[in-house]
ZADO-1210 file (C-alpha; in nm, 4 decimals, padded with zeros to 6 digits):
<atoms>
<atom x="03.4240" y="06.9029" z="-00.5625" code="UNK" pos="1"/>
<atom x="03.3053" y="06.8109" z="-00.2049" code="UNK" pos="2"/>
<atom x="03.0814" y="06.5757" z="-00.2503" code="UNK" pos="3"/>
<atom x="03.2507" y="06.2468" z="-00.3651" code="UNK" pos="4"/>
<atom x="03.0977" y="06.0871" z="-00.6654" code="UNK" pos="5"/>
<atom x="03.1562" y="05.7630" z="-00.4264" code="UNK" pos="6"/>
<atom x="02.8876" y="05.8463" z="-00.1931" code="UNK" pos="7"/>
<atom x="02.5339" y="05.6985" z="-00.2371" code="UNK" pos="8"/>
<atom x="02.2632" y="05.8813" z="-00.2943" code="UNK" pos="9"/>
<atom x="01.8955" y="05.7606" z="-00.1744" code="UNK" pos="10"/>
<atom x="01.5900" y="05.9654" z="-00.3031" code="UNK" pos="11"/>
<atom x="01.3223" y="05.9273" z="-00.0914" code="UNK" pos="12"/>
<atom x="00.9712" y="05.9974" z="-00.3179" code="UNK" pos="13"/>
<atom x="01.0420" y="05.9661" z="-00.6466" code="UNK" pos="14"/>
<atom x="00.8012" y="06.1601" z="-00.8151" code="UNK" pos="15"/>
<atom x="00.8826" y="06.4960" z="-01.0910" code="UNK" pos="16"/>
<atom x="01.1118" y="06.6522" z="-00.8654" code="UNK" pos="17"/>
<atom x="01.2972" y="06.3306" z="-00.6598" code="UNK" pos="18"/>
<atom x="01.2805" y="06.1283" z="-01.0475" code="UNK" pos="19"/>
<atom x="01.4782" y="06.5041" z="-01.1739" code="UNK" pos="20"/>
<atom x="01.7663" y="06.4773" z="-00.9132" code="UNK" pos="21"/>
<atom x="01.8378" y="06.1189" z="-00.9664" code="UNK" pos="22"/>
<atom x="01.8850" y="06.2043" z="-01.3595" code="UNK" pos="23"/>
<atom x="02.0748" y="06.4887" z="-01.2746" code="UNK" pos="24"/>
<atom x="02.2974" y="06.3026" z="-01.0128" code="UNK" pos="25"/>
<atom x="02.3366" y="05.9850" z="-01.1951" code="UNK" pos="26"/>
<atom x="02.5277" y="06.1774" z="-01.4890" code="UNK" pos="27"/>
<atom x="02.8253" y="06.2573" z="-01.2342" code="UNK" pos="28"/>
<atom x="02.8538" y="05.8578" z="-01.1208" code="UNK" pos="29"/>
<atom x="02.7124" y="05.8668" z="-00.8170" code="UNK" pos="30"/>
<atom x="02.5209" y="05.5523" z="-00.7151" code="UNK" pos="31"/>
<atom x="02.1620" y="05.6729" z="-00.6910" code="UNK" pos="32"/>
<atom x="01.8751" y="05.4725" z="-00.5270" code="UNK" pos="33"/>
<atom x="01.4818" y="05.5115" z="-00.4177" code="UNK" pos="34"/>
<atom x="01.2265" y="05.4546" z="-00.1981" code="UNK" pos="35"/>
<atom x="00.8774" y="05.4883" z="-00.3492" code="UNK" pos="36"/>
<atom x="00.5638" y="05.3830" z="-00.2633" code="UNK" pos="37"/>
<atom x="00.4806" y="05.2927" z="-00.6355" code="UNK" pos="38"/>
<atom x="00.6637" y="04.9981" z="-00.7922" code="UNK" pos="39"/>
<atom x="00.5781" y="05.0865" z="-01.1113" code="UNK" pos="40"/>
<atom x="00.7512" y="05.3979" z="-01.0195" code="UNK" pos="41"/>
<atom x="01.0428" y="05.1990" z="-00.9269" code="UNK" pos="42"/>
<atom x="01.0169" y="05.0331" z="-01.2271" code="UNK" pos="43"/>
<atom x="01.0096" y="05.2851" z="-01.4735" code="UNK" pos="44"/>
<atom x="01.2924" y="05.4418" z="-01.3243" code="UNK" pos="45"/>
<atom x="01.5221" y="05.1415" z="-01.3790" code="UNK" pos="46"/>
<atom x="01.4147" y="05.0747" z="-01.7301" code="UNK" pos="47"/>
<atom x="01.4919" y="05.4405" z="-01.8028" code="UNK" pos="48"/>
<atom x="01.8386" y="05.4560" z="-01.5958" code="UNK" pos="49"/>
<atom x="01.7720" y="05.6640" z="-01.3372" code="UNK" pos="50"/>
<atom x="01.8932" y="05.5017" z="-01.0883" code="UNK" pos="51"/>
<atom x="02.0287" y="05.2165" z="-00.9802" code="UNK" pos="52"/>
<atom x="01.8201" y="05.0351" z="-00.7646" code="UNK" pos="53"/>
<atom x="01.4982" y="05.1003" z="-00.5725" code="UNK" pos="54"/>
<atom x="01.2185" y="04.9454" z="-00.3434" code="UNK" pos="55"/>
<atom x="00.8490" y="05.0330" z="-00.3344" code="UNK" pos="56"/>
<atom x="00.8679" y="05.0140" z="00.0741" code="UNK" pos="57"/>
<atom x="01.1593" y="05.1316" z="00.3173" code="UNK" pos="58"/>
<atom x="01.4129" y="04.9249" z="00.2925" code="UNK" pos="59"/>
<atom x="01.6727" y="04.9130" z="00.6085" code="UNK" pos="60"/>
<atom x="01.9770" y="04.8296" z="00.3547" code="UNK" pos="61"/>
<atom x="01.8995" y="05.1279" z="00.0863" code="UNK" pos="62"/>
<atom x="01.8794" y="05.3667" z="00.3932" code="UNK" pos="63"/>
<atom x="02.1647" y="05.2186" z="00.6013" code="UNK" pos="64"/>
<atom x="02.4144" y="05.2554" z="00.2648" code="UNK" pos="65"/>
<atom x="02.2772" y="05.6006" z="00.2200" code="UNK" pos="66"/>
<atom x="02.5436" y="05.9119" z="00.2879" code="UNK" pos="67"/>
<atom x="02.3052" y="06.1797" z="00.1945" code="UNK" pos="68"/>
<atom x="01.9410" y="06.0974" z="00.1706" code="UNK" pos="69"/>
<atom x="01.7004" y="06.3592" z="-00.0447" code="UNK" pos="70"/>
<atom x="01.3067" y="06.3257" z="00.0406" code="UNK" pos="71"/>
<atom x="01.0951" y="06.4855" z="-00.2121" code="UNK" pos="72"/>
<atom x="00.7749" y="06.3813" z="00.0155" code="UNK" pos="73"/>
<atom x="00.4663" y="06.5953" z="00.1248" code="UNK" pos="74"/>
<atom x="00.6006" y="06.7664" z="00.4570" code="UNK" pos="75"/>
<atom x="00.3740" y="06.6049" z="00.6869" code="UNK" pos="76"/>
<atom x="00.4966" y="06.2803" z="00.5678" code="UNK" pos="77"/>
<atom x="00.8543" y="06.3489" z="00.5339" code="UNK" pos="78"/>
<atom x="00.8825" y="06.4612" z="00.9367" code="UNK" pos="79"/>
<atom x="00.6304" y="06.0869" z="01.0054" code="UNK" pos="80"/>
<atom x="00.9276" y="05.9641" z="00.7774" code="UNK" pos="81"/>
<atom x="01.1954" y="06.0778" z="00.9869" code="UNK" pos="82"/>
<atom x="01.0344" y="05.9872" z="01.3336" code="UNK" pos="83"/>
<atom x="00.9543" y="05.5973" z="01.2177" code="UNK" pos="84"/>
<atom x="01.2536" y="05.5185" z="01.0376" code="UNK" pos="85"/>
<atom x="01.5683" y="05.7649" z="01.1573" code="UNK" pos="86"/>
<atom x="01.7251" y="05.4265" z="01.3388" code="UNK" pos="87"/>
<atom x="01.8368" y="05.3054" z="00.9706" code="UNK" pos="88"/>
<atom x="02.0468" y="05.5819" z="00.8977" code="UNK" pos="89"/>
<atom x="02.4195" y="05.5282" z="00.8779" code="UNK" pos="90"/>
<atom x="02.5988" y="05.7425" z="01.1540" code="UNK" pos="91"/>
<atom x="02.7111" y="06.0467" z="00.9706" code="UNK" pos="92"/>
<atom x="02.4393" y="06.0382" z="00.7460" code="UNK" pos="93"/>
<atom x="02.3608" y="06.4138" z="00.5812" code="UNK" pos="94"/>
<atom x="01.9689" y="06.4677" z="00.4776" code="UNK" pos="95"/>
<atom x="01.8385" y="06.7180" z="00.2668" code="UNK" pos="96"/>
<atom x="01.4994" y="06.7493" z="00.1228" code="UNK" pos="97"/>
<atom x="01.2721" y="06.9620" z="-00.1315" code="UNK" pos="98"/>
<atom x="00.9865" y="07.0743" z="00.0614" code="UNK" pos="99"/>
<atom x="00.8245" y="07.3793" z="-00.0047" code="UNK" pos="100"/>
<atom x="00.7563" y="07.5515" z="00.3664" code="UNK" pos="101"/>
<atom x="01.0142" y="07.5529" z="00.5647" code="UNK" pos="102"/>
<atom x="00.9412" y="07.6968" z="00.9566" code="UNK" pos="103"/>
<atom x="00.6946" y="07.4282" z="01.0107" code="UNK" pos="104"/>
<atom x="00.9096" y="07.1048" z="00.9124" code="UNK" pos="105"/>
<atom x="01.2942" y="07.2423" z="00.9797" code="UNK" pos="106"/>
<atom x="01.3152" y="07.2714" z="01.3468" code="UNK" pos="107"/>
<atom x="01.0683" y="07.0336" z="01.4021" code="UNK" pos="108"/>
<atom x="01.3151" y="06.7300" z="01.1765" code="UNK" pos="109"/>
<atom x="01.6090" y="06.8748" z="01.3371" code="UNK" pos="110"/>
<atom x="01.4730" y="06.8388" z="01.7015" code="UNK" pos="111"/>
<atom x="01.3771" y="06.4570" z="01.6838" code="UNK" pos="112"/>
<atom x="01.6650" y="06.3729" z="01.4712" code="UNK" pos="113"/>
<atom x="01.9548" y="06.1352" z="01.6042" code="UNK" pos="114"/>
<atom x="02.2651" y="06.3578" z="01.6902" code="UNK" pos="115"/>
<atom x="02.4953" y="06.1483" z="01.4899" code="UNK" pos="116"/>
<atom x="02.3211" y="06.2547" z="01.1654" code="UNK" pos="117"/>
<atom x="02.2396" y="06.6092" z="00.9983" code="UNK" pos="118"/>
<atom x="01.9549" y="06.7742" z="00.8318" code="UNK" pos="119"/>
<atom x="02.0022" y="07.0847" z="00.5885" code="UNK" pos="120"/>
<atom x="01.6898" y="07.1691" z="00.3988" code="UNK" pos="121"/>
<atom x="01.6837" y="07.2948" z="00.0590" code="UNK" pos="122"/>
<atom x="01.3830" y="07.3940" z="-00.1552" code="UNK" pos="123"/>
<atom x="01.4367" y="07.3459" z="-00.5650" code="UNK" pos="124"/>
<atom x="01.2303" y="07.6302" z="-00.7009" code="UNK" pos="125"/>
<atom x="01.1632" y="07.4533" z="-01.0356" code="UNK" pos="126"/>
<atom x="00.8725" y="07.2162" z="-01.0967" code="UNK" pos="127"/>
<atom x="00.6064" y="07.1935" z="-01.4003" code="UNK" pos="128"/>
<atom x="00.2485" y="07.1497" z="-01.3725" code="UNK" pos="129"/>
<atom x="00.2982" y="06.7704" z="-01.4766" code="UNK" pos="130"/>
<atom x="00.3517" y="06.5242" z="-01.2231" code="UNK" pos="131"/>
<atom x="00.5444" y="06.1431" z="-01.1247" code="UNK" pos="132"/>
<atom x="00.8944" y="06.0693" z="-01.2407" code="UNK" pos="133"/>
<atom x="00.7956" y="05.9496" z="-01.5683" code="UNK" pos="134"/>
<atom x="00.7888" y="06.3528" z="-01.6467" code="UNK" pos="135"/>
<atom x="01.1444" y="06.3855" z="-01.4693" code="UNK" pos="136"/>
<atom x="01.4000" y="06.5672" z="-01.5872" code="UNK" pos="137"/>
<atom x="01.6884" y="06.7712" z="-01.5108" code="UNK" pos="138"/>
<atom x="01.6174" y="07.0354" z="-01.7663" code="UNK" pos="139"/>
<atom x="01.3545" y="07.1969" z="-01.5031" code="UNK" pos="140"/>
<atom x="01.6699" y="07.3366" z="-01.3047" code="UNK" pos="141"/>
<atom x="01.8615" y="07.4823" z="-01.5769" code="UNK" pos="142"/>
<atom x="01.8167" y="07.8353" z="-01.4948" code="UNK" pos="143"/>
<atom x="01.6101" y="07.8089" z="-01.1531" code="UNK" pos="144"/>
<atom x="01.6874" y="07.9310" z="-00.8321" code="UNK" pos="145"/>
<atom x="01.7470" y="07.6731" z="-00.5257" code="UNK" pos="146"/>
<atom x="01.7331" y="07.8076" z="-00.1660" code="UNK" pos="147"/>
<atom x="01.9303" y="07.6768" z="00.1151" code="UNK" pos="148"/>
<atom x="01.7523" y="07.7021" z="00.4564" code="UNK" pos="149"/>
<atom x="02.0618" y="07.6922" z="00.7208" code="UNK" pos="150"/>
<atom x="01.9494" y="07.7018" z="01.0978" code="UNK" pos="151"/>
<atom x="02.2192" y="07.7095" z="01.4266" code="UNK" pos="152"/>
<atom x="02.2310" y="07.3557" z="01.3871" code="UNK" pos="153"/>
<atom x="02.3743" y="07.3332" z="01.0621" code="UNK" pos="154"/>
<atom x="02.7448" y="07.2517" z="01.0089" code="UNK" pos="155"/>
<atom x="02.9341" y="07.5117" z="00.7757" code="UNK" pos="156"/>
<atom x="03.0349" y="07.1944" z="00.5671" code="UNK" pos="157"/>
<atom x="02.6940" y="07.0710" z="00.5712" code="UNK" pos="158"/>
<atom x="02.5852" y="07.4170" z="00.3991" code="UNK" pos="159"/>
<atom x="02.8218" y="07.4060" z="00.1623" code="UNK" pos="160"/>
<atom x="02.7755" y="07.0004" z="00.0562" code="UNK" pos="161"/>
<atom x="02.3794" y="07.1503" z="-00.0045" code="UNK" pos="162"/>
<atom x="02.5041" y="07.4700" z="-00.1661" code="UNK" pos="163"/>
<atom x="02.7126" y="07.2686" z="-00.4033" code="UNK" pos="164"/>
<atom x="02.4604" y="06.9990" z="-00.4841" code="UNK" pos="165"/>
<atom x="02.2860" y="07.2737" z="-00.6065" code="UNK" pos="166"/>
<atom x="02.5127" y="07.3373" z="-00.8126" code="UNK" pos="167"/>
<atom x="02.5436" y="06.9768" z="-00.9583" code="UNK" pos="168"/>
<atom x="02.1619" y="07.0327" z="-01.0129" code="UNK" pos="169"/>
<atom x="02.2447" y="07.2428" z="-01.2511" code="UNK" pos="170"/>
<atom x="02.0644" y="07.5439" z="-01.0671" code="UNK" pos="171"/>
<atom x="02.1874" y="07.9118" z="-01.1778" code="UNK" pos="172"/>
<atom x="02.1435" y="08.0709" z="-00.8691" code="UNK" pos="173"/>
<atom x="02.1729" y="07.9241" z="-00.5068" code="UNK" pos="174"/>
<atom x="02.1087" y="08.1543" z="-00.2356" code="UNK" pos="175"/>
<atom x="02.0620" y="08.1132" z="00.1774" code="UNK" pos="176"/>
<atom x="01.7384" y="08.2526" z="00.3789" code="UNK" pos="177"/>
<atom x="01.6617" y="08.1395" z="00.7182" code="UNK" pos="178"/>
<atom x="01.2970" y="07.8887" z="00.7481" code="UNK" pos="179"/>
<atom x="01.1222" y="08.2355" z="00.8342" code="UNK" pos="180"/>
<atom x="01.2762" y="08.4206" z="00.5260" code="UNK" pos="181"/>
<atom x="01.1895" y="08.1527" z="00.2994" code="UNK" pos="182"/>
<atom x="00.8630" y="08.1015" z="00.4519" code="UNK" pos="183"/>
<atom x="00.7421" y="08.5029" z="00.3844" code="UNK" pos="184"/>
<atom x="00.9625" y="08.4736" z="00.0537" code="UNK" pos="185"/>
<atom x="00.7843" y="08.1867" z="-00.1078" code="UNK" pos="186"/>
<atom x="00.4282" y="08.3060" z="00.0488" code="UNK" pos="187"/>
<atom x="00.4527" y="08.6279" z="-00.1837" code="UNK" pos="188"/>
<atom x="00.6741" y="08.4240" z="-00.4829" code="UNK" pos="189"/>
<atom x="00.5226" y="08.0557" z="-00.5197" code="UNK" pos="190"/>
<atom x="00.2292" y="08.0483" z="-00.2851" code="UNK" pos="191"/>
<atom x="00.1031" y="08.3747" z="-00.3468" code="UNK" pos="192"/>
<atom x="00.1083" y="08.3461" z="-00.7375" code="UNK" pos="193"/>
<atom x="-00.0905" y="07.9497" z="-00.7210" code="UNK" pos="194"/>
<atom x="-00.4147" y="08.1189" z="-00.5161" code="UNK" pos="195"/>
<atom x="-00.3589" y="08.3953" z="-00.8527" code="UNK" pos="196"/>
<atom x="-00.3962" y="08.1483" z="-01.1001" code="UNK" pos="197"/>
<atom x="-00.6688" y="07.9375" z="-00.8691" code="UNK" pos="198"/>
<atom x="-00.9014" y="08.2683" z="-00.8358" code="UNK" pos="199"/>
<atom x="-00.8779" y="08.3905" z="-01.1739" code="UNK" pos="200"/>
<atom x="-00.9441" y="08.0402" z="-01.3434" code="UNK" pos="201"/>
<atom x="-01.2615" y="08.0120" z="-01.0960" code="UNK" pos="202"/>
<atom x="-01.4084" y="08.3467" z="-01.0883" code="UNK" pos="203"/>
<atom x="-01.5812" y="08.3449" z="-01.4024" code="UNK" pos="204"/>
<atom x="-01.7949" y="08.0349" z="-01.5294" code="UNK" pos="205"/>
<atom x="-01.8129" y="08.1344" z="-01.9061" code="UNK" pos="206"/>
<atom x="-01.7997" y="07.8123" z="-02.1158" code="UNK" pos="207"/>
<atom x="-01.5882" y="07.7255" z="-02.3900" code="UNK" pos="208"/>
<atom x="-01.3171" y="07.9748" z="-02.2755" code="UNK" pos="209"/>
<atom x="-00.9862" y="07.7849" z="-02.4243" code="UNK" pos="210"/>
<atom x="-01.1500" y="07.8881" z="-02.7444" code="UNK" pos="211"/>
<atom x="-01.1235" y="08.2525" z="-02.7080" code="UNK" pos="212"/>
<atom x="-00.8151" y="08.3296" z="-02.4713" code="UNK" pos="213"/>
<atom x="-00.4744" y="08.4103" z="-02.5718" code="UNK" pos="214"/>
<atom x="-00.1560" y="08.3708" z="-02.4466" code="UNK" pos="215"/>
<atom x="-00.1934" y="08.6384" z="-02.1809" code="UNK" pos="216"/>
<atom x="-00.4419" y="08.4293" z="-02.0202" code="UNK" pos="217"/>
<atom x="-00.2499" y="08.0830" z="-02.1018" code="UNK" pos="218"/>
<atom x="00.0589" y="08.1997" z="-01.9324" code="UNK" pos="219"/>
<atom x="-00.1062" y="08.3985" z="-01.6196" code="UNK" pos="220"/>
<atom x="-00.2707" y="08.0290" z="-01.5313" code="UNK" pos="221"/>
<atom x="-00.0666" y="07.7862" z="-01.6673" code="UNK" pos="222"/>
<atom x="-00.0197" y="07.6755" z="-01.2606" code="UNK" pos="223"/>
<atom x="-00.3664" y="07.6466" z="-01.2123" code="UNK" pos="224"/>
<atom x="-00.3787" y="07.3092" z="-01.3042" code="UNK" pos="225"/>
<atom x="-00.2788" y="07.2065" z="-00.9533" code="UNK" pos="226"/>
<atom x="-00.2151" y="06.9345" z="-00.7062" code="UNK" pos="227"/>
<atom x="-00.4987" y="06.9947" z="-00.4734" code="UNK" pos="228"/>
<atom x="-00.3338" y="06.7340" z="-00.2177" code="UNK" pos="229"/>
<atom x="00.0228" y="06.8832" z="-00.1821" code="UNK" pos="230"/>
<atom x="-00.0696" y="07.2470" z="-00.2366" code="UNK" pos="231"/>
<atom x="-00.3765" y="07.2756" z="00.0437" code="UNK" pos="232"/>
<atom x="-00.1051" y="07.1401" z="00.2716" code="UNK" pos="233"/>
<atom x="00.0998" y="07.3779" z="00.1294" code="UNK" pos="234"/>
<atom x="-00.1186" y="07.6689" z="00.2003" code="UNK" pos="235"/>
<atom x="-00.1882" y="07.5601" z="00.5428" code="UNK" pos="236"/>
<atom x="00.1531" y="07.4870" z="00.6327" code="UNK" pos="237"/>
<atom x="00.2801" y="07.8793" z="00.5406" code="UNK" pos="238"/>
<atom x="-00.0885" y="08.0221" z="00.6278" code="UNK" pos="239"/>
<atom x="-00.0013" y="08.3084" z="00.7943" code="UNK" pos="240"/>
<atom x="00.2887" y="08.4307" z="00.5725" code="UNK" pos="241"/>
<atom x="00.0485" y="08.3717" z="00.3076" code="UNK" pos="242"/>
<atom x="-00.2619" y="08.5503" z="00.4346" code="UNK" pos="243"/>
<atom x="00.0085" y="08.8821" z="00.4643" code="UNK" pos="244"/>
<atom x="00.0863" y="08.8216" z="00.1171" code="UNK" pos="245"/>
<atom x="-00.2862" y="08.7816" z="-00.0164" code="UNK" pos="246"/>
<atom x="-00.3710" y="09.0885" z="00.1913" code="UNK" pos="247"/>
<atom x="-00.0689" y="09.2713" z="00.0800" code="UNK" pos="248"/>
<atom x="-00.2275" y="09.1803" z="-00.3401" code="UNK" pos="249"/>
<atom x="-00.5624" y="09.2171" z="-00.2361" code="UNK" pos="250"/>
<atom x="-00.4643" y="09.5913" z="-00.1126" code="UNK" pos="251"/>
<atom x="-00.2712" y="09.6967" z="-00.4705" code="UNK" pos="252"/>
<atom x="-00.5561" y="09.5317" z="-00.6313" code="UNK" pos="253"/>
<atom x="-00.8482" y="09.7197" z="-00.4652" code="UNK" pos="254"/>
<atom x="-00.5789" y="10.0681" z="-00.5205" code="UNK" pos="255"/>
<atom x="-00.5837" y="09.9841" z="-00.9526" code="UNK" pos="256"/>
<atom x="-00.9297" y="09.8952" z="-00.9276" code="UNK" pos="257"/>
<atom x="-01.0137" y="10.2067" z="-00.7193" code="UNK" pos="258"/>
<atom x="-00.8231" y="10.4314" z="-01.0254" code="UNK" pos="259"/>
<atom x="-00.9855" y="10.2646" z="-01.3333" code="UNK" pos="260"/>
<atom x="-01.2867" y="10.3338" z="-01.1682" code="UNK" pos="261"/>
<atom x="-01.2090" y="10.7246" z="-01.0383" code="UNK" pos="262"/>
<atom x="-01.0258" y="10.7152" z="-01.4467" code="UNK" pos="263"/>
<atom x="-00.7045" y="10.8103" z="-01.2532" code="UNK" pos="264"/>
<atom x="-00.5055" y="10.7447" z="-01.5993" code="UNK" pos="265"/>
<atom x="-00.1798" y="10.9003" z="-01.4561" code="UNK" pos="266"/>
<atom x="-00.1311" y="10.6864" z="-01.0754" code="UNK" pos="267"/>
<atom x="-00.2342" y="10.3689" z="-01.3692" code="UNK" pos="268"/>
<atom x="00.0561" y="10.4153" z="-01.5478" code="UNK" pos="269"/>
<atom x="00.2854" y="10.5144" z="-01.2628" code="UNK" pos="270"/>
<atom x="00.1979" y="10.1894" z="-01.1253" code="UNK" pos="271"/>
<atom x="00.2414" y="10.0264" z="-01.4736" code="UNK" pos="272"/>
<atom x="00.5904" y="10.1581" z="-01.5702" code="UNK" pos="273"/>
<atom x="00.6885" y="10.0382" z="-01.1999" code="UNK" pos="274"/>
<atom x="00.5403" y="09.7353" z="-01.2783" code="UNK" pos="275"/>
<atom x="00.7743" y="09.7047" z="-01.5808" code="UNK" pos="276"/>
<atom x="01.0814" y="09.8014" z="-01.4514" code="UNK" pos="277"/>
<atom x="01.0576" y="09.5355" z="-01.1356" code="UNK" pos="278"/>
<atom x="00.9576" y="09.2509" z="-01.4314" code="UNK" pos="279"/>
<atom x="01.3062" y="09.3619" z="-01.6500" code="UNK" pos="280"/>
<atom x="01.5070" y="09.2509" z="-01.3920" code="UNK" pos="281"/>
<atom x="01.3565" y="08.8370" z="-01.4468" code="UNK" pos="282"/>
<atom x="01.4563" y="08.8873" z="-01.8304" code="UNK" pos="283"/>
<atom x="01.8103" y="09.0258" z="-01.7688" code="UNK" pos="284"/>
<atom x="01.8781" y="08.7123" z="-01.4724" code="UNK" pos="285"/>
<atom x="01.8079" y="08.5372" z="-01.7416" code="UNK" pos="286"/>
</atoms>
């Protein structure tokens, strides 16, 4: 193993996903801490074992102590993070993170971070429609993917101390796309799939619908029920990657609307049996 269960760990927003690693990472031995901006957070966290000691504001001893810090923060505030508090970091210092858009945050933490210190982003794709670390746990990664984001900057051993957290995670597979791959990537994946489940959950106002749907319907918006907050800055942090993706749904849409309508029954199930041989491949990774 690379990573020595020696080093400490600081988590740096410890909601779902930041609460999940520290679970995950505390099993192994490592000495896991937090920064939060809730101390019941903190709190709860403690009581439950999670980690093993936290503050509800930045605190220059946690960070200094630090040898790889993870933020789990809103991307915005993770690069005001960065740019107010870098100066606490221990020379040598390795930080990840779990953001979910990539080109805009990257080169822009890489460029204003201190030279003595290395960023290699990382994006967990596991989450539930719950939120805060009382709903953390490690279980959410059993079976997910993770994604590496590697730029020039990044150190070979750097890449592989992210690839193999990953692995301590408990992720199946772990893969490496550059910010712009993993920008169009999670546009069509992630992105894409929440404005789905947003539409269809808006576009018709018929009351009482929970009474009459079935699990079709359940599953298709289950991520509807959103965080308005993180996911508009989300959207508008990937928009154009995920205006080419909407346009790219909005086009096959409009083409098996177009054929229900014209009762083109064959180019229907052409599309369908494609359809089904592309979803296969989920249930045999698997």
């Amino acid at each position: 193993m690379i990573i020595d269960v020696k080093k400490n760990i600081l988590i740096v927003g410890l909601g779902l996903i930041g609460g999940s690693y520290a679970e995950a990472l505390k099993r192994y031995g490592f000495r896991v801490t937090a920064i939060t901006r809730s101390r019941k957070s903190i709190d709860y966290a403690l009581k439950k074992g999670l980690i093993d000691e936290g503050a509800a504001e930045v605190d220059p001893r946690l960070v200094s102590e630090a040898d790889i810090v993870v933020f789990a923060l809103y991307p915005h505030v993770f690069v005001e993070w960065i740019e107010n508090n870098q100066r606490l970091f221990k020379p040598g210092a390795l930080i990840t993170d779990v953001t979910g858009v990539k080109g805009s945050v990257v080169y822009k933490v890489q460029d204003i971070l201190r030279p003595d210190c290395e960023f290699i982003a990382a994006h967990p794709m596991a989450g539930r429609e719950v939120y805060g670390v009382e709903n953390a746990t490690s279980r959410i990664f059993h079976g997910a993917n993770y994604i590496v984001t590697p730029t020039a900057k990044n150190t070979p051993e750097a890449i592989e101390t992210c690839r193999e957290l990953g692995l301590l995670l408990g992720f199946a597979n772990i893969c490496e796309l550059s910010p712009e791959e993993h920008d169009e990537m999670i546009g069509f994946v992630s992105q894409l799939t929440h404005c789905i489940a947003v539409s269809l959950m808006t576009c018709n106002d018929a009351e009482n619908i929970e009474q009459f749907t079935g699990d079709s319907f359940r599953d298709l918006t289950r991520i509807a029920k959103i965080n308005d907050l993180m996911w508009s800055e989300l959207f508008m942090s990937n928009k154009k990657a995920l205006l080419d993706q909407m346009n790219l749904f909005l086009k096959q849409f409009c083409k098996l609307r177009d054929m229900i309508e014209s009762g083109d029954v064959d180019g229907m199930r052409e599309m369908m049996r494609y359809s089904s041989e592309r979803r296969e491949k989920f249930d045999i990774r698997r």
